[in-house]
N, C-alpha and C positions, 0 to 999 in steps of 0.2 A: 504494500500500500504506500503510496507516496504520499508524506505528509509536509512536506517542504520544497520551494525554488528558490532559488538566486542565481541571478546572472551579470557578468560580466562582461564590461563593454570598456578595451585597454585603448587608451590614444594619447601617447605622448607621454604628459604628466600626469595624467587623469586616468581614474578606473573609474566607471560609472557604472552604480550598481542599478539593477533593474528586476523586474518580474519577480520580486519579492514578496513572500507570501507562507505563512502558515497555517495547515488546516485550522479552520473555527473548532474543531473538538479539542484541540491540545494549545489552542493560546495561552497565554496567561502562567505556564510553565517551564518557562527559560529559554523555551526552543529556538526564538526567534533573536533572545541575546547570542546563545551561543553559537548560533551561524552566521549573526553579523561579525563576533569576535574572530571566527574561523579567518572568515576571508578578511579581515583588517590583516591580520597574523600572512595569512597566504601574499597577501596585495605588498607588505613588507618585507617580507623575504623573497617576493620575487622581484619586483620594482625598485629605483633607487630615486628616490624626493620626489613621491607621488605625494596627489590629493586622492583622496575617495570624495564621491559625488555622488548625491542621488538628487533625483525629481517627485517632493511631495504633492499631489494634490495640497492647496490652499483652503479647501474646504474639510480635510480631515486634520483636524488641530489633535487628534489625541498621537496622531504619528509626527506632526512636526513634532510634539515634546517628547516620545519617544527618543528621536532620532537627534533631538538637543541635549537629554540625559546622559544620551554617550558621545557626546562632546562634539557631536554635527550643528556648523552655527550658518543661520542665513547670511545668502548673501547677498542678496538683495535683485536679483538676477530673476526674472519671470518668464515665462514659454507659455503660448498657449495648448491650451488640450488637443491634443493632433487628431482630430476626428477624421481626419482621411486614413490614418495608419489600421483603419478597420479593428478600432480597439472599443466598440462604442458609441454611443453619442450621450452626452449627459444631460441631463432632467433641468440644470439649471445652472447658467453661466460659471466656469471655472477654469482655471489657468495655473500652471507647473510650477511652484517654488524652488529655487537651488539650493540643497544647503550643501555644504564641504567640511570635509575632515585632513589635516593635518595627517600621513601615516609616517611613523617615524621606524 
């Protein structure tokens, strides 16, 4: 049963993480810390003075602060919702946040 994704997307200085996702049965029980941990750890040893990057929805505040907890900070940098990438279309205007991480 597959209960977890992450995926990477390397370019340059930047890993941008994406398609991230924990079954709704097992949230709330570390799973989704420690596969972010994994890959900071993996993005560190295998890159040399990258950022990690991801793209929040603006409208889910409970994962900006997730992803500010473990020391992802915006940056002020916005994208709209790519409704042509056949990911979608949403109920009610919304547009991509950037936040970055430092991996040392």
């Amino acid at each position: 049963m597959l209960v977890a994704c992450i995926g990477l997307s390397i370019d340059h200085n930047s890993v941008e993480i994406g398609t991230f996702a924990i079954d709704s049965s097992i949230q709330n029980l570390g799973y989704g810390k420690q596969m972010l941990n994994y890959v900071e750890v993996y993005v560190a040893q295998s890159c040399m003075d990258v950022r990690d990057l991801i793209m929040v929805l603006d409208v889910r505040s409970e994962l900006i602060a997730y992803y500010q907890r473990r020391g992802y900070q915006i940056t002020g940098h916005t994208a709209p919702y790519p409704v042509n990438a056949n990911v979608g279309r949403p109920l009610v205007p919304i547009q991509l946040i950037e936040m970055k991480k430092a991996i040392i």
